[in-house]
N, C-alpha and C positions, 0 to 999 in steps of 0.2 A: 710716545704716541706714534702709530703707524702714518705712512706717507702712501695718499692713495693719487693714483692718476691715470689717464688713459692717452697717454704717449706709447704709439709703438701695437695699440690694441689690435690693428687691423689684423693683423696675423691670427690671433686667437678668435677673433670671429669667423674668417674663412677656415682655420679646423672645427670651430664648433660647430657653423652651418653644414660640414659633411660627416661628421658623428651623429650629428640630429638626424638628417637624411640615412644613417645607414641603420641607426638603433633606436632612436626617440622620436617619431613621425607626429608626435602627440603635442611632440614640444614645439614646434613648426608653427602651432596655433595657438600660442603667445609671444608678448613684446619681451625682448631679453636684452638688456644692458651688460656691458662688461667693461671691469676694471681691472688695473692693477694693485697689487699693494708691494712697496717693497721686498719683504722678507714674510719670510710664511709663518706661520704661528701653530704654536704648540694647544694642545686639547685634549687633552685624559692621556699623555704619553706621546700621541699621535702627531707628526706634521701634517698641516692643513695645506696642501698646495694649491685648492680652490675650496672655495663657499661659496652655496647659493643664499640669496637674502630677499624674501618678499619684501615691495615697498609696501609701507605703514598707509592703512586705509586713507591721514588725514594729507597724505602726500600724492594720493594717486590723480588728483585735479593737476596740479603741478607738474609732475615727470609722466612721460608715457612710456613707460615700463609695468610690464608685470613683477619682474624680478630683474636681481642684477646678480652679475658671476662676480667675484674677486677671486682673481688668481695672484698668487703668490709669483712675484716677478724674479726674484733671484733661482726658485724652481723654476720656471717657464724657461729661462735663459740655461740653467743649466740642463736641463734635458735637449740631449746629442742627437736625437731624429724626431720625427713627425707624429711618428708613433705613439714615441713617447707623450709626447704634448696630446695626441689622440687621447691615451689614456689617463693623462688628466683631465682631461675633460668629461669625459667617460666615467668615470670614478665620481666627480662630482654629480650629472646628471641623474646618475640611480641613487641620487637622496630625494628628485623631487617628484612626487608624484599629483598627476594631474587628475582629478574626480568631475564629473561634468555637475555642471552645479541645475540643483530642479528648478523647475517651473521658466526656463527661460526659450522653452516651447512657445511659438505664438507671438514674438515679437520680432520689430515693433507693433505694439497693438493702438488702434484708431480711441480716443481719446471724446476727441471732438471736431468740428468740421476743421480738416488739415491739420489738426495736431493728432500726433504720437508719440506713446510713451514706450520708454526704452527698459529692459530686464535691472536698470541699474538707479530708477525713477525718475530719470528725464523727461523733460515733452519736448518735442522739436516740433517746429513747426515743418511742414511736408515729408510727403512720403518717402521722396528718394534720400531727400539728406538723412532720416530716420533710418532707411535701411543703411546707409553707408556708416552711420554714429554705430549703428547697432553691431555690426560687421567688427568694429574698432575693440569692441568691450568684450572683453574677457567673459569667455562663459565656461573657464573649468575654476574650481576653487585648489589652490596652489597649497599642495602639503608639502613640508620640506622633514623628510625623516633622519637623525643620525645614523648611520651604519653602529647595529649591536655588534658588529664583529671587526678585527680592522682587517680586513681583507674582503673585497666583494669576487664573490666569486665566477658570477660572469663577468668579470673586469679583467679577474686571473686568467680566464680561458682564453679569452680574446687577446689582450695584452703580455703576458707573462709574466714576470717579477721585476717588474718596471720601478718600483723604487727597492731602497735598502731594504729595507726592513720584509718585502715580499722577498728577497733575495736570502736573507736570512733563514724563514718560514721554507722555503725549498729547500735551502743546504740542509736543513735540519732534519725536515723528514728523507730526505735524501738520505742522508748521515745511519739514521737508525734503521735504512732499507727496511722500512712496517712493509709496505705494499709487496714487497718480494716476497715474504715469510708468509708460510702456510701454517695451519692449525697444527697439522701431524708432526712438523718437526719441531 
């Protein structure tokens, strides 16, 4: 069983706050958690060195999170620049995409005298505390997609062959020089 914890997390927050700022302005408008987990884990061939995880609707009373990161702690540590930890980050953030969720136009809406009701079925009583509840609640619905491919490629341009296995994927087309060769010869 994996061993998760958030000792040592501060670091991977302050890179994710400036990836989000320089690529995901979207993601800025929800609550994100982040973990560690010891050792990264395998998935169709694949190392996972981060995953995103929505919390489960019957928990979202409980925790204020949208989502929480788990990054793979023996990768975090072993990646030798900033960069690199950039582009795990980066790498995980283009699985989750953000959809504005409908109808949540118009609220909080007036109920009855000093109550209001919030996009998510609450009523609070008053108007200011209604709009600052309302402000709190998530208003994109959270997809987390798999990459069909395992290489993202605005991950590639930006980052380069930041793990093995992108390094392999170079030497390789590298190797068979396709891109030099023309049709005629």
């Amino acid at each position: 069983m994996a061993n998760y914890h958030k000792g040592g997390i501060e670091q991977v927050e302050n890179i994710a706050q400036k990836v989000i700022q320089e690529d995901f302005e979207k993601l800025s408008n929800i609550t994100i958690g982040y973990q560690f987990r010891e050792e990264a884990r395998k998935s169709k061939g694949r190392v996972i060195y981060a995953s995103p995880k929505k919390i489960p609707g019957k928990l979202q009373n409980f925790v204020n999170l949208d989502l929480i990161i788990t990054v793979a702690e023996d990768k975090w540590n072993a990646a030798d620049s900033n960069t690199k930890k950039k582009a795990i980050l980066d790498d995980v953030f283009r699985t989750i995409h953000l959809e504005d969720k409908e109808g949540v136009e118009g609220f909080p809406r007036r109920v009855a005298d000093d109550r209001y009701m919030l996009s998510d079925g609450r009523k609070i009583k008053g108007k200011k505390a209604a709009e600052e509840a309302q402000q709190k609640i998530c208003d994109y619905d959270i997809k987390i997609y798999d990459h069909a491919i395992k290489a993202n490629g605005s991950n590639f341009r930006k980052y380069g062959a930041w793990r093995k296995d992108l390094e392999q994927m170079q030497k390789s087309v590298q190797q068979t020089n396709i891109f030099s060769r023309t049709a005629g010869e």
